[in-house]
VEXBAGU-543913 format. One record per residue: residue number from 1; z, x, y of N, C-alpha, C, CB in turn; residue in one letter. Coordinates in nm, 3 decimals. Glycine has a CB too. Example, Ala and Ser with C-alpha at 12.3 -4.5 7.8 and 13.67 -1.06 7.14 Angstrom:
PAZA  seq       nw       nu       nv      caw      cau      cav       cw       cu       cv      cbw      cbu      cbv  type
PAZA    1    0.780    1.319   -0.569    0.780    1.230   -0.450    0.780    1.320   -0.330    0.905    1.131   -0.447     A
PAZA    2    0.708    1.285   -0.225    0.714    1.367   -0.106    0.787    1.290    0.003    0.572    1.408   -0.060     S
END
This chain:
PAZA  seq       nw       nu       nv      caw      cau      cav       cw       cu       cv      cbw      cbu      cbv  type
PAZA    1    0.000    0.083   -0.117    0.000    0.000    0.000    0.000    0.088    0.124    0.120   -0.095    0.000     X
PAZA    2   -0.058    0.037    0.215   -0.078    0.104    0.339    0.017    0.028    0.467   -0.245    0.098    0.368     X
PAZA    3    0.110    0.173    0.487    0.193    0.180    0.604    0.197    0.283    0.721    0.304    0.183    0.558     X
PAZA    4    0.242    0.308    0.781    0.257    0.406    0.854    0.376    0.469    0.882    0.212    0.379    0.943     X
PAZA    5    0.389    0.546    0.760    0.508    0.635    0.727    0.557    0.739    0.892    0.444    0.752    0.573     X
PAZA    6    0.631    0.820    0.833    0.647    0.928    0.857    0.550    1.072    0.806    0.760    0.919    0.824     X
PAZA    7    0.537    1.048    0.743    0.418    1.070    0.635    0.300    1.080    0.728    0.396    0.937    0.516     X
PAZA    8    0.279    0.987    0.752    0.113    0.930    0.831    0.163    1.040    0.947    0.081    0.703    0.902     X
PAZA    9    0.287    0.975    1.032    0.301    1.056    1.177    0.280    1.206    1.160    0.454    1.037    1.246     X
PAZA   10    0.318    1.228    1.090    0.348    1.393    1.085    0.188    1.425    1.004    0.528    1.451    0.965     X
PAZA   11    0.144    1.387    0.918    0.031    1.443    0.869   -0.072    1.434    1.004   -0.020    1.360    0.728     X
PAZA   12   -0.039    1.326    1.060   -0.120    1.328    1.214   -0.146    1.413    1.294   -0.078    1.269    1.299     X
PAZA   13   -0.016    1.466    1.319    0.034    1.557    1.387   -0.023    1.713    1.380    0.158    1.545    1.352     X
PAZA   14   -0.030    1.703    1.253   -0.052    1.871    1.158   -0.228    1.861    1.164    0.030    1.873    0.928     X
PAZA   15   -0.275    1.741    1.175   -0.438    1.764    1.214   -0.460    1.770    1.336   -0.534    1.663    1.174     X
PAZA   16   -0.375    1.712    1.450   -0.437    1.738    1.567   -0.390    1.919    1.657   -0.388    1.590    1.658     X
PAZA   17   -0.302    1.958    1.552   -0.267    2.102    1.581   -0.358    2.199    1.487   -0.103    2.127    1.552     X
PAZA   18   -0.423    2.169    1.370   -0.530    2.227    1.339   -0.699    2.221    1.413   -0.524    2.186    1.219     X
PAZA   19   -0.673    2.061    1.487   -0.798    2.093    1.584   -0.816    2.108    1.702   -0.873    2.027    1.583     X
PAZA   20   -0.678    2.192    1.743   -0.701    2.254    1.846   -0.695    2.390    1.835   -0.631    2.213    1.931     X
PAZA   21   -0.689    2.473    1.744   -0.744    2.623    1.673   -0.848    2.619    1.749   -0.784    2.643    1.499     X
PAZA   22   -0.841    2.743    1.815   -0.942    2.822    1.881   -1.075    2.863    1.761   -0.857    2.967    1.949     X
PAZA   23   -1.150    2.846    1.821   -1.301    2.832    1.731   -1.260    2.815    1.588   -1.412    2.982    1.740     X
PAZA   24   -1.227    2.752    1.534   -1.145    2.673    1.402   -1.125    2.777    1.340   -1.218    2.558    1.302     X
PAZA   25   -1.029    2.869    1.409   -0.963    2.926    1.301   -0.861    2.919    1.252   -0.959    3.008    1.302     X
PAZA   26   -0.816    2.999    1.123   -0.720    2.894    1.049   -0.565    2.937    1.120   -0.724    2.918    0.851     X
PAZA   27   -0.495    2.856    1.075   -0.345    2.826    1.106   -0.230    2.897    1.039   -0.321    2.690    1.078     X
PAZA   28   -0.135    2.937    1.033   -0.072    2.979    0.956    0.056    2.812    0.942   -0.028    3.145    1.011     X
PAZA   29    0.030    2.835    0.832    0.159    2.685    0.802    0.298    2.720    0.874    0.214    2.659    0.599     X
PAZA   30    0.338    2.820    0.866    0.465    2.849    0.973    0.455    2.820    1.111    0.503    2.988    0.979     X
PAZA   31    0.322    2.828    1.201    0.330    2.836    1.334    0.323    2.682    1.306    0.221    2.927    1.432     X
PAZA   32    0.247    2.588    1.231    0.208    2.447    1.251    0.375    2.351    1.255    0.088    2.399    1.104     X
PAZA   33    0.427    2.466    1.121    0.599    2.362    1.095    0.645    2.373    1.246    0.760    2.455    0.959     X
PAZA   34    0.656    2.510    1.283    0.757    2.536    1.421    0.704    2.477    1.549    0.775    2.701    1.457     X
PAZA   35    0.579    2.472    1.587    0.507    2.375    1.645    0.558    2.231    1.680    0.410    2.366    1.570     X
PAZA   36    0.551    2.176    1.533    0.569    2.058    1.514    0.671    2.006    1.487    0.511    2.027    1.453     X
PAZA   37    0.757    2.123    1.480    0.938    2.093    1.474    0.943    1.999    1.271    1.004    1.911    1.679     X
PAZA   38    0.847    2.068    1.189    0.849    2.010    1.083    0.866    2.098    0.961    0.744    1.938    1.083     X
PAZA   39    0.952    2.080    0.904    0.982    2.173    0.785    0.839    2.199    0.698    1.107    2.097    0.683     X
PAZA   40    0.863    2.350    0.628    0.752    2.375    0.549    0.731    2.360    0.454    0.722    2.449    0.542     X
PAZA   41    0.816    2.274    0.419    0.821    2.203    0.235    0.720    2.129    0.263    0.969    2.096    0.158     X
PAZA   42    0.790    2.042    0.313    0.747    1.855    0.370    0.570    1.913    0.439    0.913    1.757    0.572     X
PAZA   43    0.556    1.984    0.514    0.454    2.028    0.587    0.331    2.093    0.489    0.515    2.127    0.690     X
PAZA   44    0.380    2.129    0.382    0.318    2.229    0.285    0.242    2.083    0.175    0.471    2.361    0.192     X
PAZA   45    0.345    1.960    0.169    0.279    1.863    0.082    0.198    1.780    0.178    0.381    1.774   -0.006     X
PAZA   46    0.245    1.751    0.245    0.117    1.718    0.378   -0.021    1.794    0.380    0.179    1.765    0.537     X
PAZA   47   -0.043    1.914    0.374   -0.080    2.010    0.383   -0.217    2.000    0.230    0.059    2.110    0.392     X
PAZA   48   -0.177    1.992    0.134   -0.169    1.942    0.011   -0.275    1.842    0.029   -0.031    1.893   -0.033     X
PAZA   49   -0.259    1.763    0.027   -0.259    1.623    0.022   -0.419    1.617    0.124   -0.089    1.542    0.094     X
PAZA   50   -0.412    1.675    0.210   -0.533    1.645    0.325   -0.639    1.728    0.248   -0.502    1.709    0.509     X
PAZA   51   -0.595    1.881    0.171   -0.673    1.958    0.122   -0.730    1.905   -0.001   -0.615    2.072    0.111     X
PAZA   52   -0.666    1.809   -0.054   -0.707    1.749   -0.184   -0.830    1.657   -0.147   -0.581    1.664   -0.258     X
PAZA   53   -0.795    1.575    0.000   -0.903    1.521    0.053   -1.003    1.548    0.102   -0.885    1.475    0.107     X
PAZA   54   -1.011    1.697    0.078   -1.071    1.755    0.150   -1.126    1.738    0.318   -1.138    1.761    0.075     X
PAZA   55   -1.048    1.744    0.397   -1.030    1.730    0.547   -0.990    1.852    0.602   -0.930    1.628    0.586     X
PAZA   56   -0.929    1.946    0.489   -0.825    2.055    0.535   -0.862    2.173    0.415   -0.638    1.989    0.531     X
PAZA   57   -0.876    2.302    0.450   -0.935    2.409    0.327   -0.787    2.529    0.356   -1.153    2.501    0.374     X
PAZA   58   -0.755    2.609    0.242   -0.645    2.709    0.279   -0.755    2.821    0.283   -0.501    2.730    0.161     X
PAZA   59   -0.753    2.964    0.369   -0.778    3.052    0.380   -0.730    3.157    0.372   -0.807    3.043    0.432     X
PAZA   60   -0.698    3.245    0.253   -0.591    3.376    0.193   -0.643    3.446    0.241   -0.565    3.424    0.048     X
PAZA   61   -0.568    3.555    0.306   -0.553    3.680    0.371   -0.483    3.721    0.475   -0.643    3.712    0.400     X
PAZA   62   -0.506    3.814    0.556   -0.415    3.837    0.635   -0.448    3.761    0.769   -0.397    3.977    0.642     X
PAZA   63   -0.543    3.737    0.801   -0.578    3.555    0.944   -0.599    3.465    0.817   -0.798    3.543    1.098     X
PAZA   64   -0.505    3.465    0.728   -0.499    3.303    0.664   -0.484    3.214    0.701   -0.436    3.265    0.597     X
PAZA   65   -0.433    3.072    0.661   -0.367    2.993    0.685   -0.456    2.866    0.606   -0.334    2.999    0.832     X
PAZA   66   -0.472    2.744    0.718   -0.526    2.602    0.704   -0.630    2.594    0.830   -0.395    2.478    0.712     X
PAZA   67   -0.704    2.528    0.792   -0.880    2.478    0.908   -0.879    2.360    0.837   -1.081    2.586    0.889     X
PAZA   68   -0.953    2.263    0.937   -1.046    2.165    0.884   -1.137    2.181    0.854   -1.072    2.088    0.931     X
PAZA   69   -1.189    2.110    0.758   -1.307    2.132    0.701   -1.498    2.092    0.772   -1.266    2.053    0.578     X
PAZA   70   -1.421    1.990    0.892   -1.529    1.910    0.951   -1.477    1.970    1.081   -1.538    1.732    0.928     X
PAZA   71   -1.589    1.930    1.237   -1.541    1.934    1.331   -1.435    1.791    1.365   -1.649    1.964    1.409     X
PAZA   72   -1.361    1.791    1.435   -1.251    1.676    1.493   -1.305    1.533    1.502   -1.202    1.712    1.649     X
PAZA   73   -1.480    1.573    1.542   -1.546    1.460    1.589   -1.607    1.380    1.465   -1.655    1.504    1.692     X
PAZA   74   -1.614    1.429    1.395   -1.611    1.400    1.218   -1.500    1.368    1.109   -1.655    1.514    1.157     X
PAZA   75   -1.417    1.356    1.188   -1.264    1.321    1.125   -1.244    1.208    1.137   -1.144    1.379    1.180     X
PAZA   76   -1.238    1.123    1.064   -1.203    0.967    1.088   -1.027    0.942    1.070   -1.298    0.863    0.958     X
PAZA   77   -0.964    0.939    1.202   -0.797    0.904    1.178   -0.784    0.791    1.011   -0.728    0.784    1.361     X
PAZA   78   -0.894    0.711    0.988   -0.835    0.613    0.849   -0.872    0.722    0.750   -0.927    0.435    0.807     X
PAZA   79   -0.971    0.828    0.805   -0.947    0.903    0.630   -0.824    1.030    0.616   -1.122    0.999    0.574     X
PAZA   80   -0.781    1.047    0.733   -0.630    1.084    0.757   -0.535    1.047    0.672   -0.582    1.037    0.869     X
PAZA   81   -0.521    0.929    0.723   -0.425    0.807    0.656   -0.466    0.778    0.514   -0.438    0.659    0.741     X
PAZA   82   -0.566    0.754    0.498   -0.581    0.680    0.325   -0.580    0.846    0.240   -0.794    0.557    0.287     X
PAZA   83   -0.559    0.966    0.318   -0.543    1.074    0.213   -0.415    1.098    0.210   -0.616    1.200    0.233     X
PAZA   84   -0.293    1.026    0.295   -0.182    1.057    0.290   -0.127    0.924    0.250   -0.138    1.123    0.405     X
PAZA   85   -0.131    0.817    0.243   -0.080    0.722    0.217   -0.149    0.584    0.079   -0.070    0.690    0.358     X
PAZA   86   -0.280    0.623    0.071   -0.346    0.564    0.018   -0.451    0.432    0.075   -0.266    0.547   -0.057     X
PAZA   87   -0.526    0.334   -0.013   -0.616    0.249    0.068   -0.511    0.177    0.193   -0.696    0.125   -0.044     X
PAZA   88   -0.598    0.142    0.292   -0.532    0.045    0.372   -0.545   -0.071    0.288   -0.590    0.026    0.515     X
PAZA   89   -0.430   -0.141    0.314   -0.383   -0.234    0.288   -0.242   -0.320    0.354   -0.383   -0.201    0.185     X
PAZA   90   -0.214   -0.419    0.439   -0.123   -0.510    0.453   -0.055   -0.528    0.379   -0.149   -0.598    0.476     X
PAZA   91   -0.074   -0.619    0.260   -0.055   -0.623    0.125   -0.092   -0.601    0.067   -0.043   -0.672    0.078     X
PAZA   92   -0.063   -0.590   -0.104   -0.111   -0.516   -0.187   -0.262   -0.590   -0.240    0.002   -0.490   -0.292     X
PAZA   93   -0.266   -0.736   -0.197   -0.355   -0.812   -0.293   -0.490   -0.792   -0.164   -0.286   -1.009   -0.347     X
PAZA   94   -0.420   -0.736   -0.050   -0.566   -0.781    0.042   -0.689   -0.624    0.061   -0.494   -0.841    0.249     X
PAZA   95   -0.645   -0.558   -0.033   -0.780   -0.444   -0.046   -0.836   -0.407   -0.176   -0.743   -0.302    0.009     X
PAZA   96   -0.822   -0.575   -0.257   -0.873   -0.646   -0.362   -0.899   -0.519   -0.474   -1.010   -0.738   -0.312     X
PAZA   97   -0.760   -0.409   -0.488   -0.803   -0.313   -0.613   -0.699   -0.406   -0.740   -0.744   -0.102   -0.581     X
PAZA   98   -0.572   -0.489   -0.718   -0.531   -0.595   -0.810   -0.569   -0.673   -0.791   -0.435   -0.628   -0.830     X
PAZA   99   -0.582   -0.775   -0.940   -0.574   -0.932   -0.868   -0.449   -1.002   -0.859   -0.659   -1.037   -0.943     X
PAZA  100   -0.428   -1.085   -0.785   -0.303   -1.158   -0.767   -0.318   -1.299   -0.824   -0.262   -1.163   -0.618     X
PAZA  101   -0.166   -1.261   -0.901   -0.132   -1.367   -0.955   -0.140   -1.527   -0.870   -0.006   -1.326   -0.995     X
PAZA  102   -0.095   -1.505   -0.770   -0.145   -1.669   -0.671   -0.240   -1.631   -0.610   -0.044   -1.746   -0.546     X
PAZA  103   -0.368   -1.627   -0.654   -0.467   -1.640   -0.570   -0.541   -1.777   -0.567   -0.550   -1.538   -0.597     X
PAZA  104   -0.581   -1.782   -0.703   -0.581   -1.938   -0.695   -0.518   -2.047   -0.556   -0.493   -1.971   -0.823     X
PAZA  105   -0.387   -2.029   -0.537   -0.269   -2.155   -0.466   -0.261   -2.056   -0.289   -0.036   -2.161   -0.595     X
PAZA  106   -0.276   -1.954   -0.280   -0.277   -1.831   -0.163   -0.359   -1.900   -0.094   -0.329   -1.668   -0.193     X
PAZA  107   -0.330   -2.009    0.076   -0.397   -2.030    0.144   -0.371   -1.898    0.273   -0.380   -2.173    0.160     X
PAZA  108   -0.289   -1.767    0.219   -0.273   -1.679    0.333   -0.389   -1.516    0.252   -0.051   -1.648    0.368     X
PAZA  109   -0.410   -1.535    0.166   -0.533   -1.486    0.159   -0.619   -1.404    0.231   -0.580   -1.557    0.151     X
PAZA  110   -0.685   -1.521    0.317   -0.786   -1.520    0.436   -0.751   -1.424    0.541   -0.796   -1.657    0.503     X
PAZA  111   -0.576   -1.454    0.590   -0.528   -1.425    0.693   -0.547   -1.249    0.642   -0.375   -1.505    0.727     X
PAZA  112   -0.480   -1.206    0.516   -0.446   -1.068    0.515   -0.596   -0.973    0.457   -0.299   -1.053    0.406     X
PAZA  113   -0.695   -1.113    0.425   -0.784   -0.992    0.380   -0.849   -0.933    0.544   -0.929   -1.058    0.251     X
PAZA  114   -0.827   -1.046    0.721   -0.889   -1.045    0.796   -0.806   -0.987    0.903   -0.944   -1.149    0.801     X
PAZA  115   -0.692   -0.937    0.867   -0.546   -0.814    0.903   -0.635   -0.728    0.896   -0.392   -0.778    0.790     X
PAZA  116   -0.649   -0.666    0.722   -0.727   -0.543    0.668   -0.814   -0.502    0.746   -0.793   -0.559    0.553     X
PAZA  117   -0.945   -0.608    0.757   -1.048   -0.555    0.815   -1.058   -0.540    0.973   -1.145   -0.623    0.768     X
PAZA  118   -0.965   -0.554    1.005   -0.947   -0.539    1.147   -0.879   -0.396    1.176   -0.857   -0.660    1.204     X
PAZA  119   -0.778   -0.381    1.078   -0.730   -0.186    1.094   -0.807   -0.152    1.054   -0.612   -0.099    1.027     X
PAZA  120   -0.911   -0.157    0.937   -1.001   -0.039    0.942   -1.044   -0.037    0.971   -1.048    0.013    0.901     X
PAZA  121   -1.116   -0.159    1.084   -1.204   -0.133    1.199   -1.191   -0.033    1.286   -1.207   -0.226    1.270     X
PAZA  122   -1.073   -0.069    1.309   -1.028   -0.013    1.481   -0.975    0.174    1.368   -0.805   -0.164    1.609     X
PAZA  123   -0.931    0.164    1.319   -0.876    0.319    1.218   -1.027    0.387    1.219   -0.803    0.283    1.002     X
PAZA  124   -1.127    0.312    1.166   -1.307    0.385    1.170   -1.353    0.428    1.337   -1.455    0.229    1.107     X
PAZA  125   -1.308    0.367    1.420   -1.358    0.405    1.541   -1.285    0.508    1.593   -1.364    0.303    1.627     X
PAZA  126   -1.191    0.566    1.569   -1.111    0.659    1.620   -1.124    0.797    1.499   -0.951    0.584    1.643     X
PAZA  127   -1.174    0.887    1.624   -1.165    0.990    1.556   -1.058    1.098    1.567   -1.267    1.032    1.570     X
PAZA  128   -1.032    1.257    1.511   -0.960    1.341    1.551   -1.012    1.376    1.684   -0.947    1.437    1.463     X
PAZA  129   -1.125    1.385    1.700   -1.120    1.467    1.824   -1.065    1.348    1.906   -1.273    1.541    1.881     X
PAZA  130   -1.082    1.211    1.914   -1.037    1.085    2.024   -0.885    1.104    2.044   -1.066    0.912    1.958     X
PAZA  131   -0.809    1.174    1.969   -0.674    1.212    1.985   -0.642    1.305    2.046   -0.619    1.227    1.896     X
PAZA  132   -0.729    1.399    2.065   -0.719    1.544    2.120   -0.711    1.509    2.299   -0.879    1.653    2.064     X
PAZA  133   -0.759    1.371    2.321   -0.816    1.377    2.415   -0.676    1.316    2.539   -0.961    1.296    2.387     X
PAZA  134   -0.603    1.277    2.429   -0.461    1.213    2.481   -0.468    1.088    2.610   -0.367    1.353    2.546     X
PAZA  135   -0.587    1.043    2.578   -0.633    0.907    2.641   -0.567    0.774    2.608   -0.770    0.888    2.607     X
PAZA  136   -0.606    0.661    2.666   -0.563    0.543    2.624   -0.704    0.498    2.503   -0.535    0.435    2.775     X
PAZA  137   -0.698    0.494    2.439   -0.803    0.450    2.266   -0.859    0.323    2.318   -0.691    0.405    2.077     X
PAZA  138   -0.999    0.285    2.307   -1.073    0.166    2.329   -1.133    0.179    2.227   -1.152    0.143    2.445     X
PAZA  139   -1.113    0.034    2.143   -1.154    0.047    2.022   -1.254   -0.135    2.025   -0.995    0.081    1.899     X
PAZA  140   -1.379   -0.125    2.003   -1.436   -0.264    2.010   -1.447   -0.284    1.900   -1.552   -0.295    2.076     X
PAZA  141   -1.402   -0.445    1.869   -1.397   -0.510    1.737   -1.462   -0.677    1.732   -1.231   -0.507    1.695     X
PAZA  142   -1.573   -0.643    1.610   -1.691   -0.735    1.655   -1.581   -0.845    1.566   -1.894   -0.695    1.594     X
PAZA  143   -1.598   -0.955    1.647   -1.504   -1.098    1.606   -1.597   -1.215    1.580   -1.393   -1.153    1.738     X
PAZA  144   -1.605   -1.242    1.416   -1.710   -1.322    1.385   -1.602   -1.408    1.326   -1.840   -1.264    1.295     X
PAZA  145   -1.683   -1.537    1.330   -1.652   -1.688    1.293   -1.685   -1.742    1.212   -1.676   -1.765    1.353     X
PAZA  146   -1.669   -1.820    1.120   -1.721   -1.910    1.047   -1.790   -2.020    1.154   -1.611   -1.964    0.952     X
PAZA  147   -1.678   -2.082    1.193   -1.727   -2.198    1.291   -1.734   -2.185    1.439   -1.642   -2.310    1.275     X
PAZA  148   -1.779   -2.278    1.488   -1.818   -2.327    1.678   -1.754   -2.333    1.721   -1.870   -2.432    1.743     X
PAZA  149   -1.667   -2.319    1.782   -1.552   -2.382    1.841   -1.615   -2.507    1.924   -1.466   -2.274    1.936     X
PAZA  150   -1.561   -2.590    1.924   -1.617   -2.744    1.982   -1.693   -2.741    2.111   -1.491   -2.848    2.016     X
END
C-alpha cells in the first residue's frame, strides 16, 4: 500500500542531494547521511532500494559513492516513491493487483480507484529536477466525466 512514510521523506531527500552533485558526480553516503541529518544504516537501505530501481548506481573507488542514473529531469518523484514504498495505492483494492472480497456490494470503489488516479497523475508530472527548483508545483489534472452536468 502506498503512503508517505518517512521512508518516502527521506528517500526524497537523498535524491534531491544526489541531484545536485556537481556534473553528477557520485556522493559519498556519509556526506548525504550528515547532510541530511540521516543515519547510515537507514540511509544505506534507502540507498538500496532506489539502486534496485535502478534510479541510483554505487561507484567503488576512491571518488566513490552514489549518482543517479538519469538526469533529474528524467526522474519521475512516483518512481521515487513506488521504489521505496511500493504501487500507489489509497487502498489496497484500488491499484487492482488483489481482488476484493466486497467488490461486488463496494459502492466506494469508484471513489478510491479515482483518489489513485489522481496521485499518479499529479506524482507523473513532477519531476526531480521540479524539486530542485524549490518552487510552488503546478500540476494540471485533466478532469473527465461520465456525465453533463445539467
Amino acid at each position: 500500500m502506498f503512503k508517505l512514510s518517512t521512508r518516502s521523506r527521506y528517500g526524497i531527500r537523498a535524491m534531491i542531494e544526489l541531484a545536485t552533485a556537481k556534473d553528477a558526480q557520485p556522493l559519498e553516503m556519509s556526506a548525504i547521511a550528515q547532510r541530511q541529518r540521516l543515519s547510515r544504516k537507514y540511509l544505506h537501505a534507502l540507498l538500496v532500494a532506489l539502486k534496485d530501481a535502478g534510479l541510483t548506481e554505487s561507484v567503488r573507488g576512491v571518488n566513490g559513492g552514489y549518482r543517479l542514473t538519469r538526469s533529474p529531469e528524467q526522474i519521475g518523484v512516483k518512481e521515487i516513491l513506488e521504489a521505496l514504498e511500493g504501487p500507489v495505492a489509497v487502498v489496497d483494492c484500488s491499484h487492482g493487483e488483489a481482488p476484493c472480497a466486497h467488490e461486488a456490494e463496494c459502492g466506494a470503489a469508484p471513489l478510491w480507484q479515482h483518489l489513485n488516479s489522481a496521485i499518479e497523475e499529479v506524482l507523473q508530472g513532477i519531476s526531480l529536477a521540479d524539486l530542485l527548483q524549490r518552487k510552488p508545483l503546478r500540476v494540471h489534472i485533466e478532469r473527465t466525466t461520465e456525465e453533463e452536468p445539467p
